[in-house]
N, C-alpha and C positions, 0 to 999 in steps of 0.2 A: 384560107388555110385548110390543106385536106384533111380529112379524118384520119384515126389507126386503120378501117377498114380498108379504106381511100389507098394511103400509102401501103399495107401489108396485101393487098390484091395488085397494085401496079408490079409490087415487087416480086410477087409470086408469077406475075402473067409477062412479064419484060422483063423481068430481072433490073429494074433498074435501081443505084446503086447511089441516088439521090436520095431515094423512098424510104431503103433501108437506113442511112445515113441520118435522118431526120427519123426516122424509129427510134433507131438506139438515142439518138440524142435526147429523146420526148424521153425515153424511159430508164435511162442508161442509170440512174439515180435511186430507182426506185430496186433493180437487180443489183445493184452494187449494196445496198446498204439492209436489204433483205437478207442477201447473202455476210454481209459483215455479222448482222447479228446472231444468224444461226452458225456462225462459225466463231461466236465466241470475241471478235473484235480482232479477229487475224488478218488485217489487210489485205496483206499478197494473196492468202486464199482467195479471200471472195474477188479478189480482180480476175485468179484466174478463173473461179466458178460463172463472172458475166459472163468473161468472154466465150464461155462454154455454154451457156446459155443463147446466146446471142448467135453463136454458130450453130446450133440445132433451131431457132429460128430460122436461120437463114434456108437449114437444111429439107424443114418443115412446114416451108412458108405457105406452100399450095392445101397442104393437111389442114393447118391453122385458120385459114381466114374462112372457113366454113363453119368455126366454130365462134365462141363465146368472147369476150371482150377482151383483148390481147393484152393490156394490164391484168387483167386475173391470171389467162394463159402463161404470162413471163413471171407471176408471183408463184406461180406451182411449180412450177420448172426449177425458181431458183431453190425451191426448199427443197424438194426431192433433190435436188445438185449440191445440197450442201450438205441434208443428211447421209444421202452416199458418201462425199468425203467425211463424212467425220466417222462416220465406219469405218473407213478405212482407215483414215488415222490411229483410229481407237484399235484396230487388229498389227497395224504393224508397231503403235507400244506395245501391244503385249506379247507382240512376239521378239519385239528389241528385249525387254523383259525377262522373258523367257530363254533367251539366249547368252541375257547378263548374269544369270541362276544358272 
């Protein structure tokens, strides 16, 4: 079985689309339920925040695998992806809010 480094350099260097596919499967769990919690237990959020996650992987693949262990790398991604939307969340209450006043 290859490694995260294994599959996240095939995929960066051939794009191949097995590598990734066996990525997200290895860690598809760990971004989904990262993101569920920081978003409060909002399902549909954090599905769309993976898959937002998972497409800047895909986008960053070459950037990525020069760096640190791709479980850490998908654990920071999804938090900063979740804190952004809950920002935003939290600006358009209050300007729903604001516009209900």
């Amino acid at each position: 079985m290859a490694s995260d480094d294994e599959l996240l350099r095939c995929y960066a260097r051939d794009r191949s689309e097995e590598a990734f596919a066996e990525l997200v499967r290895r860690h598809l769990r760990l971004v989904y339920f990262t993101a569920w919690r920081r978003t409060n237990g909002d399902g549909g959020l954090a599905e769309e925040l993976a898959q937002q996650v998972f497409v800047t992987l895909a986008r960053e693949a070459p950037r990525i695998e020069r760096r640190s262990v791709l479980a850490g790398w998908l654990y920071v991604a999804t938090r900063h992806a979740a804190a952004k939307a809950m920002r935003a969340e939290g600006r358009r209450r209050a300007r729903e809010q604001a516009a209900f006043l």
